[in-house]
Structures are given as C-alpha cells and as structure tokens.
N, CA, C, O and CB atoms as a CASP TS submission, in Angstrom:
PFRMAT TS
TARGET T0000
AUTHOR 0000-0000-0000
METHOD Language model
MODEL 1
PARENT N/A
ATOM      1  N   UNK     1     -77.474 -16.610  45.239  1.00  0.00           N
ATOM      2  CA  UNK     1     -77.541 -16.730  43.796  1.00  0.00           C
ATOM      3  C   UNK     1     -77.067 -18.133  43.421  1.00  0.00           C
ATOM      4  O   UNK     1     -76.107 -18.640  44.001  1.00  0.00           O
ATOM      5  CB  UNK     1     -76.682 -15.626  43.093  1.00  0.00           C
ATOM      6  N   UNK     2     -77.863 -18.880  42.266  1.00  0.00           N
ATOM      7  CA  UNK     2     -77.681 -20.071  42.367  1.00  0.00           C
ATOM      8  C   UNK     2     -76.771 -20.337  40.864  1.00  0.00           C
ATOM      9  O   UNK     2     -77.374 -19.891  39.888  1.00  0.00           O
ATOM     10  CB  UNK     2     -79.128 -20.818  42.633  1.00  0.00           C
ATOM     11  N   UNK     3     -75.432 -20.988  40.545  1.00  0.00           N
ATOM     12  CA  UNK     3     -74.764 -21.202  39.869  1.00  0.00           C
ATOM     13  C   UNK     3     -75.690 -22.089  38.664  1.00  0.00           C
ATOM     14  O   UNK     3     -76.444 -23.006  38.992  1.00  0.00           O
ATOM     15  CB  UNK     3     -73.684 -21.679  40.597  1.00  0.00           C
ATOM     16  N   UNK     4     -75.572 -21.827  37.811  1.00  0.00           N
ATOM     17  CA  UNK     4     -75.738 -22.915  36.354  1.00  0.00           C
ATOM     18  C   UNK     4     -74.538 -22.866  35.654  1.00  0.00           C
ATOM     19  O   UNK     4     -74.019 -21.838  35.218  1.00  0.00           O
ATOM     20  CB  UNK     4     -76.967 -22.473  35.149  1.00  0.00           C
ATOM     21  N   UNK     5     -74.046 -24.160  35.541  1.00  0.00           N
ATOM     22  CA  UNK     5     -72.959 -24.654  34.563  1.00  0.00           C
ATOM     23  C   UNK     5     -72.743 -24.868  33.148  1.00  0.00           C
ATOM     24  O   UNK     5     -73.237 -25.850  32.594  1.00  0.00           O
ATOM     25  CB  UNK     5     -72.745 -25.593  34.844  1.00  0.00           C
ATOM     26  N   UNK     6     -72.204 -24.218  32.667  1.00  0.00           N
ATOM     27  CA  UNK     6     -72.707 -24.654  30.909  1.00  0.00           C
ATOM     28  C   UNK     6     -71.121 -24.839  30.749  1.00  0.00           C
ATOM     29  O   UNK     6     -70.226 -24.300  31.399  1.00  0.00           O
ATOM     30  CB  UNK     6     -73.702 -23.130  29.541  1.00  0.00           C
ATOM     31  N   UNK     7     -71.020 -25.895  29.536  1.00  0.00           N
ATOM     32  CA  UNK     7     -69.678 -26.475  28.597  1.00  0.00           C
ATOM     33  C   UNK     7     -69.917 -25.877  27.316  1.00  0.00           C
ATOM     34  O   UNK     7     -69.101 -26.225  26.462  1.00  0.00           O
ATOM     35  CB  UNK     7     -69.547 -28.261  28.369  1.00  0.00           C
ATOM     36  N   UNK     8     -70.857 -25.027  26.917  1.00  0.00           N
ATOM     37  CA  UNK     8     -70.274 -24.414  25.773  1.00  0.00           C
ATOM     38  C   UNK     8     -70.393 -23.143  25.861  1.00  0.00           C
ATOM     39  O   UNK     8     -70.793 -22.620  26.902  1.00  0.00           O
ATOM     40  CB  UNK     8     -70.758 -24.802  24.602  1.00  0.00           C
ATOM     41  N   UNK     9     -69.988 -22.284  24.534  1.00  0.00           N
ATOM     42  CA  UNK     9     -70.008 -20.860  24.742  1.00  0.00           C
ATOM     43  C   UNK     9     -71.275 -20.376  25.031  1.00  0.00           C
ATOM     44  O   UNK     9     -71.204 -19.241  25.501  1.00  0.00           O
ATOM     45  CB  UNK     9     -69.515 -20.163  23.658  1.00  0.00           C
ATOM     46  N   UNK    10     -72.684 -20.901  24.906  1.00  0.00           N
ATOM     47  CA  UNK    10     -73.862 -20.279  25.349  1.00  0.00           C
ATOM     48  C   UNK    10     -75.072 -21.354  25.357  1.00  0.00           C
ATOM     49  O   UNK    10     -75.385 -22.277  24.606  1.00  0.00           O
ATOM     50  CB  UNK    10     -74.157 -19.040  24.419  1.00  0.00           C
ATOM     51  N   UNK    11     -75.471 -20.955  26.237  1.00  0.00           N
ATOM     52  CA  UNK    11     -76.964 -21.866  26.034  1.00  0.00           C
ATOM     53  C   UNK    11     -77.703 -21.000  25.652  1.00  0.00           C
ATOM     54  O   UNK    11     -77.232 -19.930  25.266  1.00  0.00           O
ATOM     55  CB  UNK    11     -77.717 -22.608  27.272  1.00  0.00           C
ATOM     56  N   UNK    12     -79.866 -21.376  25.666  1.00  0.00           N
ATOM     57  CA  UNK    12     -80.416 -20.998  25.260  1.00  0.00           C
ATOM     58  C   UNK    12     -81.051 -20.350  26.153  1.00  0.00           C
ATOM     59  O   UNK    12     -80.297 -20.409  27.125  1.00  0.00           O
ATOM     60  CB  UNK    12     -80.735 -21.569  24.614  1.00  0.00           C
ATOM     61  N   UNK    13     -82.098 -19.676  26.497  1.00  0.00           N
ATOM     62  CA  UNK    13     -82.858 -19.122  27.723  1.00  0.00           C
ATOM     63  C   UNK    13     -83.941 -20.632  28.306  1.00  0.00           C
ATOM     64  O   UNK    13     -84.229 -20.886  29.476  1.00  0.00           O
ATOM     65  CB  UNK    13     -83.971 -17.476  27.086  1.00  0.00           C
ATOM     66  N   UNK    14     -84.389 -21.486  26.956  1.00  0.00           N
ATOM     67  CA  UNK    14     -85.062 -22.747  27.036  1.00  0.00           C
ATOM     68  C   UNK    14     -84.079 -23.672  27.338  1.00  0.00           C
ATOM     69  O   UNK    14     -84.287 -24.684  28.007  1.00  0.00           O
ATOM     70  CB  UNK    14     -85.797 -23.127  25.835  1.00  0.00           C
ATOM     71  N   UNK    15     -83.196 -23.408  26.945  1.00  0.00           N
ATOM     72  CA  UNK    15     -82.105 -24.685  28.027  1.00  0.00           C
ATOM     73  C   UNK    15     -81.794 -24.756  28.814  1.00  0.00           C
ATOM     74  O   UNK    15     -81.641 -25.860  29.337  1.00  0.00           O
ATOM     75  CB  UNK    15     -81.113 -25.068  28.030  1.00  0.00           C
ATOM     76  N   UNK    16     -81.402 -23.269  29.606  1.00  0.00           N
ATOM     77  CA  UNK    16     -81.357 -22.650  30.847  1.00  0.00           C
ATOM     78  C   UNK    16     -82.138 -23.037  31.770  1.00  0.00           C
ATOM     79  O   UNK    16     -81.654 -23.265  32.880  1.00  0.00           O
ATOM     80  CB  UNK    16     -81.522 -21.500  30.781  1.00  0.00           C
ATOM     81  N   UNK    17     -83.797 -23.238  31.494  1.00  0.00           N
ATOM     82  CA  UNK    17     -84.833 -23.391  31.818  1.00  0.00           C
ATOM     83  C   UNK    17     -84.983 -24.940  32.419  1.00  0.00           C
ATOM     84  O   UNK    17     -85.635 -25.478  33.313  1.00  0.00           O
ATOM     85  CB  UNK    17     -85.580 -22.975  30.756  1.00  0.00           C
ATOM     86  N   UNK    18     -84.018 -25.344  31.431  1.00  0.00           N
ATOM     87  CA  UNK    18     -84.215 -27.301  31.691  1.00  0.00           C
ATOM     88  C   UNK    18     -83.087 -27.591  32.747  1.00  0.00           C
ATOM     89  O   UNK    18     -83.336 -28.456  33.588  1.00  0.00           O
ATOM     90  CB  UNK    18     -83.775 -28.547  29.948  1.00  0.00           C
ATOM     91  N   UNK    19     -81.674 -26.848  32.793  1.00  0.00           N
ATOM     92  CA  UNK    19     -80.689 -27.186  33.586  1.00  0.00           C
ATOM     93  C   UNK    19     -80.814 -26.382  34.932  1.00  0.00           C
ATOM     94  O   UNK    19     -80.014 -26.556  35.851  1.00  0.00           O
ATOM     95  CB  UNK    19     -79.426 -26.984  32.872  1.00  0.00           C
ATOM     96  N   UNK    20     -81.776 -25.562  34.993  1.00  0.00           N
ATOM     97  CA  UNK    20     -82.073 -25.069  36.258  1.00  0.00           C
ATOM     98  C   UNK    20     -83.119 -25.708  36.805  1.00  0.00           C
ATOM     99  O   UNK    20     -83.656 -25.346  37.852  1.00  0.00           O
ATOM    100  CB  UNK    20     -82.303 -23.768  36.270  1.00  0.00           C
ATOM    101  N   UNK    21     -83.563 -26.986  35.920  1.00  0.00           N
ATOM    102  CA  UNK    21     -84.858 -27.734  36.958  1.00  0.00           C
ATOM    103  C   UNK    21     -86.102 -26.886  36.865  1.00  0.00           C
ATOM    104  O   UNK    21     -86.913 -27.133  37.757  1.00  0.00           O
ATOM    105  CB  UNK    21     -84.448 -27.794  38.779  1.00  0.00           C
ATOM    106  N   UNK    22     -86.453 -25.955  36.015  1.00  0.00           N
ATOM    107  CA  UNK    22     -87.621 -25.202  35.884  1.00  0.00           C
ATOM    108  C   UNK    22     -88.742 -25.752  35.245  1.00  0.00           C
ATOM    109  O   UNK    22     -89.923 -25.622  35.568  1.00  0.00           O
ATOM    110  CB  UNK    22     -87.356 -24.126  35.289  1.00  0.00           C
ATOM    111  N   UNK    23     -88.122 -26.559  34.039  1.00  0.00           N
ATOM    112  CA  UNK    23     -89.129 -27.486  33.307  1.00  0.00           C
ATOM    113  C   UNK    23     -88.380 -28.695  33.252  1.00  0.00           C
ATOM    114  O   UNK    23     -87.235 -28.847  33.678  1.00  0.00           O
ATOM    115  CB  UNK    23     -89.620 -27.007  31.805  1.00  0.00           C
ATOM    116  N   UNK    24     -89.109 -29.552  32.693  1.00  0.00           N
ATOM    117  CA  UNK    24     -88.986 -31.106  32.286  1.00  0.00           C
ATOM    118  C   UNK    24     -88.294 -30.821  31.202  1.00  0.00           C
ATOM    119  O   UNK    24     -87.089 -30.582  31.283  1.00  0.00           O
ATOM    120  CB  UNK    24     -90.340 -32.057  31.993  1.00  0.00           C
ATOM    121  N   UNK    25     -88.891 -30.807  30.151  1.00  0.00           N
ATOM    122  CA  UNK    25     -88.758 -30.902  28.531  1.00  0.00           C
ATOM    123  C   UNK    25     -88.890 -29.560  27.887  1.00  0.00           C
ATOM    124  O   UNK    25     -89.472 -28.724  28.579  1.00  0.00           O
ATOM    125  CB  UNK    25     -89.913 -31.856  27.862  1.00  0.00           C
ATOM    126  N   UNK    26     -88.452 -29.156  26.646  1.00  0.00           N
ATOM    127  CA  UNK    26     -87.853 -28.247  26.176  1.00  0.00           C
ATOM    128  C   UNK    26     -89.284 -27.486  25.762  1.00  0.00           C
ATOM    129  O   UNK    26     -89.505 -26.277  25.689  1.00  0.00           O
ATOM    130  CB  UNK    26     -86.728 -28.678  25.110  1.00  0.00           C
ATOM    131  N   UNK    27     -90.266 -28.723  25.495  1.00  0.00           N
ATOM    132  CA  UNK    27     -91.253 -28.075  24.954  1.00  0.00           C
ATOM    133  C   UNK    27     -92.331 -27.450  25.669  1.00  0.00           C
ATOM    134  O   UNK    27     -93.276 -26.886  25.118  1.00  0.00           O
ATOM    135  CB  UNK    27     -91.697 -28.796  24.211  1.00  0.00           C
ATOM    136  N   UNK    28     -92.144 -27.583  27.111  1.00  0.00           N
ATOM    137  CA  UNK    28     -92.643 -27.013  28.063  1.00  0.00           C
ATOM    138  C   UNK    28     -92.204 -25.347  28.639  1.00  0.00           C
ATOM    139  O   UNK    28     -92.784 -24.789  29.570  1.00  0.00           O
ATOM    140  CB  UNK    28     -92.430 -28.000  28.922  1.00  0.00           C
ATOM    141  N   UNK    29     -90.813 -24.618  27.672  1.00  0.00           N
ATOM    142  CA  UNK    29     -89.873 -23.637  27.785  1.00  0.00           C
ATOM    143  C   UNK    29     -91.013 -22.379  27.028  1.00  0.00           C
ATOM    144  O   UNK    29     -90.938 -21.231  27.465  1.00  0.00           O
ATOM    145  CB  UNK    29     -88.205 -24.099  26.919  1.00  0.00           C
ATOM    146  N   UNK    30     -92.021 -22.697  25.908  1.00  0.00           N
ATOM    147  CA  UNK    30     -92.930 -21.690  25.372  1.00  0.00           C
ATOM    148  C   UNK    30     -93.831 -21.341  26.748  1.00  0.00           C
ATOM    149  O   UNK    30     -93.835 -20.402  27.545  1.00  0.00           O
ATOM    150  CB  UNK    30     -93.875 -22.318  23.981  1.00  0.00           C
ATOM    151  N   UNK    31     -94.485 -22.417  26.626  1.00  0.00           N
ATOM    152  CA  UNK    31     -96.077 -22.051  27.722  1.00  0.00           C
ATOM    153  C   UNK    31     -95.393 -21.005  29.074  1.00  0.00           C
ATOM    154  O   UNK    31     -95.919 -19.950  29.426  1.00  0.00           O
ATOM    155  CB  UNK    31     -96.972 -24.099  28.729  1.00  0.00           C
ATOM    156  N   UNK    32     -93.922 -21.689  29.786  1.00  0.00           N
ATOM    157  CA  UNK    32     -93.429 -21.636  30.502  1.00  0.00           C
ATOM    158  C   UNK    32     -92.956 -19.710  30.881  1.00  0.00           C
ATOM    159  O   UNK    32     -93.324 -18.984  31.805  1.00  0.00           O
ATOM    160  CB  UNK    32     -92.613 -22.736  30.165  1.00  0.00           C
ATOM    161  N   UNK    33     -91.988 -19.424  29.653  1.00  0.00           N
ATOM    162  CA  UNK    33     -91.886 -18.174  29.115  1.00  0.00           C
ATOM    163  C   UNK    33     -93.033 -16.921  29.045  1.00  0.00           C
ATOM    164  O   UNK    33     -92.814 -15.720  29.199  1.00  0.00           O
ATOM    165  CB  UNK    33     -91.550 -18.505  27.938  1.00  0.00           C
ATOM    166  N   UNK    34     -94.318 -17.588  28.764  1.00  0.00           N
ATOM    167  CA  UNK    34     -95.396 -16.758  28.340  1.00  0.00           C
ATOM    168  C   UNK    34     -95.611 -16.373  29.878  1.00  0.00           C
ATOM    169  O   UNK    34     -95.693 -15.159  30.068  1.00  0.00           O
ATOM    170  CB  UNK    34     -96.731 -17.515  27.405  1.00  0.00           C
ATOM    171  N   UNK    35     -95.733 -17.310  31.180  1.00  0.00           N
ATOM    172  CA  UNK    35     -96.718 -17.226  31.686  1.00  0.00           C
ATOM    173  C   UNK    35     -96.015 -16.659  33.087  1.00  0.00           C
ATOM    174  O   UNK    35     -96.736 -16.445  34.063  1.00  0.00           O
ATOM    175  CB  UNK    35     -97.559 -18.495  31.576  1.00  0.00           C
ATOM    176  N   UNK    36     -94.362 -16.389  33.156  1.00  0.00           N
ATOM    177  CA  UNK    36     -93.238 -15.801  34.120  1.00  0.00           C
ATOM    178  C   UNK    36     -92.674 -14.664  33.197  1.00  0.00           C
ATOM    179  O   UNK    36     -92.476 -14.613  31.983  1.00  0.00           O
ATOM    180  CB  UNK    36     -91.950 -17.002  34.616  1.00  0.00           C
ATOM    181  N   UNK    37     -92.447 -13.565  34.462  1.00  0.00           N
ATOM    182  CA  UNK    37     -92.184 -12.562  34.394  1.00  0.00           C
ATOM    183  C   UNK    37     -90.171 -13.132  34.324  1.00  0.00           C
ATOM    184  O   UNK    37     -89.664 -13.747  35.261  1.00  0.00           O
ATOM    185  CB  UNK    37     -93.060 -11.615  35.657  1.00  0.00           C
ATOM    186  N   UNK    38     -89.625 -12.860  33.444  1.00  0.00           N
ATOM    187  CA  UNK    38     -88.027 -13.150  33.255  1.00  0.00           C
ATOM    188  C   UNK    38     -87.075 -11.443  33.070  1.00  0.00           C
ATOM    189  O   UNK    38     -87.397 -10.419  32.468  1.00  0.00           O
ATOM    190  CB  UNK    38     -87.853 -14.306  31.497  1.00  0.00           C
ATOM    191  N   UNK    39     -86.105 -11.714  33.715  1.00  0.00           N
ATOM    192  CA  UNK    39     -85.514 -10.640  33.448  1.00  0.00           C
ATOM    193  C   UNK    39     -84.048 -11.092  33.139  1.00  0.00           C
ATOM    194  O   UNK    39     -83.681 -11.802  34.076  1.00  0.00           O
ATOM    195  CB  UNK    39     -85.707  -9.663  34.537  1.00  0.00           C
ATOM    196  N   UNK    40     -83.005 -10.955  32.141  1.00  0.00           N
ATOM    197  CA  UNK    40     -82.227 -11.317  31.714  1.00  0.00           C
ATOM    198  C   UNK    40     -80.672  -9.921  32.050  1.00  0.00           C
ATOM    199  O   UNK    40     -80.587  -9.024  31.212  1.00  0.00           O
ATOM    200  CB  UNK    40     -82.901 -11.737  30.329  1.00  0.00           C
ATOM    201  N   UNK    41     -80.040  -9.921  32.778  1.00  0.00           N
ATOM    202  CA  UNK    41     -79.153  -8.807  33.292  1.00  0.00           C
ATOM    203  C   UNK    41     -80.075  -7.794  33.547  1.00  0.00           C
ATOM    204  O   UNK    41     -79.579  -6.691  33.321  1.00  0.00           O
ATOM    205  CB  UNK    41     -78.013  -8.313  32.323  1.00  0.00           C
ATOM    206  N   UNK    42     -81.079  -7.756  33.882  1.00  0.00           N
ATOM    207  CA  UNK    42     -81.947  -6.911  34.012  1.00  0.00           C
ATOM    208  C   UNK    42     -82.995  -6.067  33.254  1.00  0.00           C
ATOM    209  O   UNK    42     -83.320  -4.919  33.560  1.00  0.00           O
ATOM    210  CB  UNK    42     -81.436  -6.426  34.406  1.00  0.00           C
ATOM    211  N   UNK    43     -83.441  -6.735  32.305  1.00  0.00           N
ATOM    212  CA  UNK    43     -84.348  -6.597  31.236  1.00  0.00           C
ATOM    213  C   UNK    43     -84.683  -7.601  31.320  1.00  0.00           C
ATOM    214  O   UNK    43     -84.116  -8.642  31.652  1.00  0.00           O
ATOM    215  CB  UNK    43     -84.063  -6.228  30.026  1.00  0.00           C
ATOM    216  N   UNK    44     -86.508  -7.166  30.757  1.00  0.00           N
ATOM    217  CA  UNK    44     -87.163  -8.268  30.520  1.00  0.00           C
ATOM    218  C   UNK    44     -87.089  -8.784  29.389  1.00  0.00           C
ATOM    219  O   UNK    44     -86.800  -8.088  28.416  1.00  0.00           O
ATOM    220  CB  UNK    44     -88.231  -8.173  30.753  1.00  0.00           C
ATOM    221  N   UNK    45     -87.364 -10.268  29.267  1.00  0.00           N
ATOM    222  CA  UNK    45     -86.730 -10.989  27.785  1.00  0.00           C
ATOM    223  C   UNK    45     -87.716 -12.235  28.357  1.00  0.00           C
ATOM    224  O   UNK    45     -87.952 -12.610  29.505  1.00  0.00           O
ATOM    225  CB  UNK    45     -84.521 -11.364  27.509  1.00  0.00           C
ATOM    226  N   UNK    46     -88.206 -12.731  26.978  1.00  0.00           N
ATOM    227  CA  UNK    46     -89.191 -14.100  27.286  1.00  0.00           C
ATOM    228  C   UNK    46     -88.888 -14.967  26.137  1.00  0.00           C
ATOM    229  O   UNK    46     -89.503 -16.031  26.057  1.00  0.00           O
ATOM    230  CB  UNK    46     -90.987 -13.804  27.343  1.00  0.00           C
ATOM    231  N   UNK    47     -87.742 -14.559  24.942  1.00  0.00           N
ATOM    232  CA  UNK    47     -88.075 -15.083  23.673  1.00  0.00           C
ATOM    233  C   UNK    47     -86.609 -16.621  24.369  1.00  0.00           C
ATOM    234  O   UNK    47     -85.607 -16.578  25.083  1.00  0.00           O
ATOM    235  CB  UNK    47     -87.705 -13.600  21.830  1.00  0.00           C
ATOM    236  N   UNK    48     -87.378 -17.763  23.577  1.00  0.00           N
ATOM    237  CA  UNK    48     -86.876 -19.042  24.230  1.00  0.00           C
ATOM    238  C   UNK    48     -85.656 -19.150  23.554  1.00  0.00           C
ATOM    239  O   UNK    48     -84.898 -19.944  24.112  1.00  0.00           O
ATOM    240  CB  UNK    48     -87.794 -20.372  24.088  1.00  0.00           C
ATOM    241  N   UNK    49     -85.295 -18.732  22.750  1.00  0.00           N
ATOM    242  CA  UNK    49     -83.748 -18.814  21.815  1.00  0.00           C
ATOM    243  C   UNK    49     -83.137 -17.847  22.326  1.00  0.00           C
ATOM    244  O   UNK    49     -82.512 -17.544  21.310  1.00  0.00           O
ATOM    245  CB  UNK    49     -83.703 -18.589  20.106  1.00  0.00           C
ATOM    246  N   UNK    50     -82.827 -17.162  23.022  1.00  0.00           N
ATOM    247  CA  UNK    50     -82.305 -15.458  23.932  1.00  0.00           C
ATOM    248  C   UNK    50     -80.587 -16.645  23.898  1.00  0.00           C
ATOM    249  O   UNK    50     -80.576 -17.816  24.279  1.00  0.00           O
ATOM    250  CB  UNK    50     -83.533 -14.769  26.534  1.00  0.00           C
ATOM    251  N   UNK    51     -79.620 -16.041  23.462  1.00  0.00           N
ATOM    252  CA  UNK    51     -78.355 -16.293  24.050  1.00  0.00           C
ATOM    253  C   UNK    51     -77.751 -16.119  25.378  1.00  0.00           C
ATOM    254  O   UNK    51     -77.347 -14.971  25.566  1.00  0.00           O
ATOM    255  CB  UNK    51     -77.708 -15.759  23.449  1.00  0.00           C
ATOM    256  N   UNK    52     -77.582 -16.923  26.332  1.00  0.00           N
ATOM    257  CA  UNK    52     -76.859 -16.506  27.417  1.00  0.00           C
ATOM    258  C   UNK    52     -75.402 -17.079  27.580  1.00  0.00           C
ATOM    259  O   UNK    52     -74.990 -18.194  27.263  1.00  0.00           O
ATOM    260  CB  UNK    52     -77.638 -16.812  28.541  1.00  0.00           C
ATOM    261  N   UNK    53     -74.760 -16.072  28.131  1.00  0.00           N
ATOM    262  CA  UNK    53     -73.104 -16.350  28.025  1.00  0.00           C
ATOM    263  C   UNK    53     -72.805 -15.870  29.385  1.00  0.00           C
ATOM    264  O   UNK    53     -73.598 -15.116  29.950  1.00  0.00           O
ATOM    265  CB  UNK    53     -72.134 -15.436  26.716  1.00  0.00           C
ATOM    266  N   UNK    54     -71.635 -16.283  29.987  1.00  0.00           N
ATOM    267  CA  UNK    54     -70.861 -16.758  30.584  1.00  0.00           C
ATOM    268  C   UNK    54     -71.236 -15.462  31.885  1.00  0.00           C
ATOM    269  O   UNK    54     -70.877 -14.406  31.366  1.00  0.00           O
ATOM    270  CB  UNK    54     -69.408 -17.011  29.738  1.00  0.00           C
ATOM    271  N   UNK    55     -71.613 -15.259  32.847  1.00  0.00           N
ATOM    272  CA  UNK    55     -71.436 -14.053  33.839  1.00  0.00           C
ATOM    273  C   UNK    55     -72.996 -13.801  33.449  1.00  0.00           C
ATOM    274  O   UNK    55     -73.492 -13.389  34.498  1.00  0.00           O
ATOM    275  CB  UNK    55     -70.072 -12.643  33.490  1.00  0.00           C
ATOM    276  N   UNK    56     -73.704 -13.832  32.755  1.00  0.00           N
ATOM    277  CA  UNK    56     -75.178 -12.798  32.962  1.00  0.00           C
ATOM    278  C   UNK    56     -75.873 -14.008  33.869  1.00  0.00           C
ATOM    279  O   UNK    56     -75.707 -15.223  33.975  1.00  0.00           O
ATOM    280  CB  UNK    56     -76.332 -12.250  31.131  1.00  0.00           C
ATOM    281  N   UNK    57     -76.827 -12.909  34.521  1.00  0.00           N
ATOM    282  CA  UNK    57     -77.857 -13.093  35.871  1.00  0.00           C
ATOM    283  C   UNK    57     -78.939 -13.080  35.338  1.00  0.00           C
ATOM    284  O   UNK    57     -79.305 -12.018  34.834  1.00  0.00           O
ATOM    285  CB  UNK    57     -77.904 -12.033  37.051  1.00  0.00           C
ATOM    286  N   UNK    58     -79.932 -14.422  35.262  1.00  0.00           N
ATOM    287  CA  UNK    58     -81.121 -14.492  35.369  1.00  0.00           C
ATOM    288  C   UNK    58     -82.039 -14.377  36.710  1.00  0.00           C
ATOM    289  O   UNK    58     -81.805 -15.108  37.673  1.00  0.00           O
ATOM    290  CB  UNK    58     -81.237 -15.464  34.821  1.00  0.00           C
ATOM    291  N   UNK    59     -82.842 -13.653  36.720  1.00  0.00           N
ATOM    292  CA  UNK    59     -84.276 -13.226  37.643  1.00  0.00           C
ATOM    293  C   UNK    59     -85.307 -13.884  36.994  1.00  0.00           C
ATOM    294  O   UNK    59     -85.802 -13.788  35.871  1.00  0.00           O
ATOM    295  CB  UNK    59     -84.726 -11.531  37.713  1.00  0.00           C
ATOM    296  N   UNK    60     -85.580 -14.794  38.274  1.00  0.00           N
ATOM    297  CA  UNK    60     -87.111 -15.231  37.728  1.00  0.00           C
ATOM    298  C   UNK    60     -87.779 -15.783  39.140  1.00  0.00           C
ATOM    299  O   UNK    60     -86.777 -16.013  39.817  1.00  0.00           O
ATOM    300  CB  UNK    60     -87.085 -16.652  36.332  1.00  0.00           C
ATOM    301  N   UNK    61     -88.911 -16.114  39.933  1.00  0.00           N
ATOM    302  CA  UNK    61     -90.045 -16.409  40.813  1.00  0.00           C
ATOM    303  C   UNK    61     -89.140 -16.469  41.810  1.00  0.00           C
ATOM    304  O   UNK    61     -88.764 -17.467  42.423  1.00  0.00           O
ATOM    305  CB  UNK    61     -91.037 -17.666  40.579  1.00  0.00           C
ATOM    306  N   UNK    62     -88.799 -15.300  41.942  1.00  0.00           N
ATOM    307  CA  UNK    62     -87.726 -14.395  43.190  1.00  0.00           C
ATOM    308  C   UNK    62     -86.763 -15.183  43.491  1.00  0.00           C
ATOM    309  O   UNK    62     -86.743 -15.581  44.656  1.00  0.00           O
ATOM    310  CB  UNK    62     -88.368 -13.966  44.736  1.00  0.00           C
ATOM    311  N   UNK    63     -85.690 -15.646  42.560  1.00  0.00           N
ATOM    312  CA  UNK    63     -84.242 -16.511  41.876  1.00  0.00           C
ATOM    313  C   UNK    63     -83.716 -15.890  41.345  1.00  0.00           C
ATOM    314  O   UNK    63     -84.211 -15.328  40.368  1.00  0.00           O
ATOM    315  CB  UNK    63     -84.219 -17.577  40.986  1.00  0.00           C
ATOM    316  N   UNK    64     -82.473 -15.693  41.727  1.00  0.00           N
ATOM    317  CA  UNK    64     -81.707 -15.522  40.840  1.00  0.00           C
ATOM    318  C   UNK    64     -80.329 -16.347  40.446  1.00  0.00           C
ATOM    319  O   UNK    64     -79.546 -16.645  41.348  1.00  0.00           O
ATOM    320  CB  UNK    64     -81.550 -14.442  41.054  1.00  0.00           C
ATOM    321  N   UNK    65     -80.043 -16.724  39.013  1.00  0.00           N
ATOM    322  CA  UNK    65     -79.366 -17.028  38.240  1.00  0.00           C
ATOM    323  C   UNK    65     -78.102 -16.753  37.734  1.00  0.00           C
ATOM    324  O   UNK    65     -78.096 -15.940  36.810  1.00  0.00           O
ATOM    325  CB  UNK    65     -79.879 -16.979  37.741  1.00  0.00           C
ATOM    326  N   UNK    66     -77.053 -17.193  38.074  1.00  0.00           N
ATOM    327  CA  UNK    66     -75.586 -16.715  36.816  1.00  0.00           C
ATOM    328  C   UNK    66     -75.088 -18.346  36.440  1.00  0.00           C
ATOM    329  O   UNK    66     -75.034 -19.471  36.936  1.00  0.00           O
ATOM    330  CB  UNK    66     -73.722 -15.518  37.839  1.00  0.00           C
ATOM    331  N   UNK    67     -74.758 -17.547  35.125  1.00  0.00           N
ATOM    332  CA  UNK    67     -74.304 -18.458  33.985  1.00  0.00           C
ATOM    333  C   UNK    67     -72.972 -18.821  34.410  1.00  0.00           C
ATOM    334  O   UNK    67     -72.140 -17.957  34.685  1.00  0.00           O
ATOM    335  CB  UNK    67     -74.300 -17.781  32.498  1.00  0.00           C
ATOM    336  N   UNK    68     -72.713 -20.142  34.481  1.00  0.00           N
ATOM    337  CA  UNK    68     -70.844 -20.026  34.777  1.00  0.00           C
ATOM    338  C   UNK    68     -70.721 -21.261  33.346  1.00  0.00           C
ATOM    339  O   UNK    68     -71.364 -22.176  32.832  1.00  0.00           O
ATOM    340  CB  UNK    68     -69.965 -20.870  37.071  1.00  0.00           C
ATOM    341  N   UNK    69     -69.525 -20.569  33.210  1.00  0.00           N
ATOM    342  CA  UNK    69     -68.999 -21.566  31.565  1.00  0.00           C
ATOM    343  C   UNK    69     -68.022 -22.172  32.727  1.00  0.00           C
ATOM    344  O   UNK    69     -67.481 -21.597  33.672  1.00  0.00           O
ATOM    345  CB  UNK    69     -67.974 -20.512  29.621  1.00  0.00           C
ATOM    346  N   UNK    70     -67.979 -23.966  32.187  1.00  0.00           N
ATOM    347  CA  UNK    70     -67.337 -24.657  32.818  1.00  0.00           C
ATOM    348  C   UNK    70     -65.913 -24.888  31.887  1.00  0.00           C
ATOM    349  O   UNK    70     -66.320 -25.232  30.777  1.00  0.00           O
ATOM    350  CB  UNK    70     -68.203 -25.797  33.192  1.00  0.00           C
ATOM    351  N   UNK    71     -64.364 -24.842  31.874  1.00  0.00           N
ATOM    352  CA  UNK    71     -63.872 -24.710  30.897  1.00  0.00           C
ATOM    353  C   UNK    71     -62.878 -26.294  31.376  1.00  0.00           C
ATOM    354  O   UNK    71     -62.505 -26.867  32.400  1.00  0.00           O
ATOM    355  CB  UNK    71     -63.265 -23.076  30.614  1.00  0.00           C
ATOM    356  N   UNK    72     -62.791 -26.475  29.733  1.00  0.00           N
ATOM    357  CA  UNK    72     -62.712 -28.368  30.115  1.00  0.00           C
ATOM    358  C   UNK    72     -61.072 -28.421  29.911  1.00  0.00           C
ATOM    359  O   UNK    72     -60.466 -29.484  30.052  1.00  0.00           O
ATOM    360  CB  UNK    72     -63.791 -29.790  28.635  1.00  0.00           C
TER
END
C-alpha cells in the first residue's frame, strides 16, 4: 500500500489524483474519474471534490492508497 502525504486536514479525490502521479493537471481529474473504476474505503465514488482525510484507502488500477496527514 502506497503512502500519500497531505499537510492539511483533507485533500480532494482530484488532488489525490495529482499527488499520486495519476494525472498531470487537475483538469485531466474529470475525463480521468469517468473512465476508472475508484473505490474510496470501499465504495465506489468518482465525484472529483470527494473529501479525503487522514487513514482512508483508495483502490484504483489494482493500487492501493492511504491518506497520511503530515503534522508540521
């Protein structure tokens, strides 16, 4: 399971997307969403504003994801 770091209380599911190296640019997070199967703690979820916080596990093109809050 591969760590993502975030400094604030939550990112976005489209930001997520950019700090995991999935896309380039933010605006590439729609097409991106539509066209992968995502599962968010284990539900599926595709909407690009989705809150993620600190401990939940993203699943996506057989990856998986946890959120770690980095505390400064």
């Amino acid at each position: 399971m591969e760590e993502i770091f975030i400094y604030t209380d939550f990112v976005t599911l489209g930001q997520f997307l950019k700090l995991a190296n999935l896309i380039q640019t933010g605006g590439e997070a729609k097409e991106f969403l539509s066209n992968h199967k995502i599962l968010v703690d284990g539900e599926l979820d595709n909407r690009r504003g989705r809150k993620l916080y600190d401990g939940m596990v993203i699943s996506l093109l057989n990856k998986k994801f946890v959120i770690k809050k980095k505390w400064s």
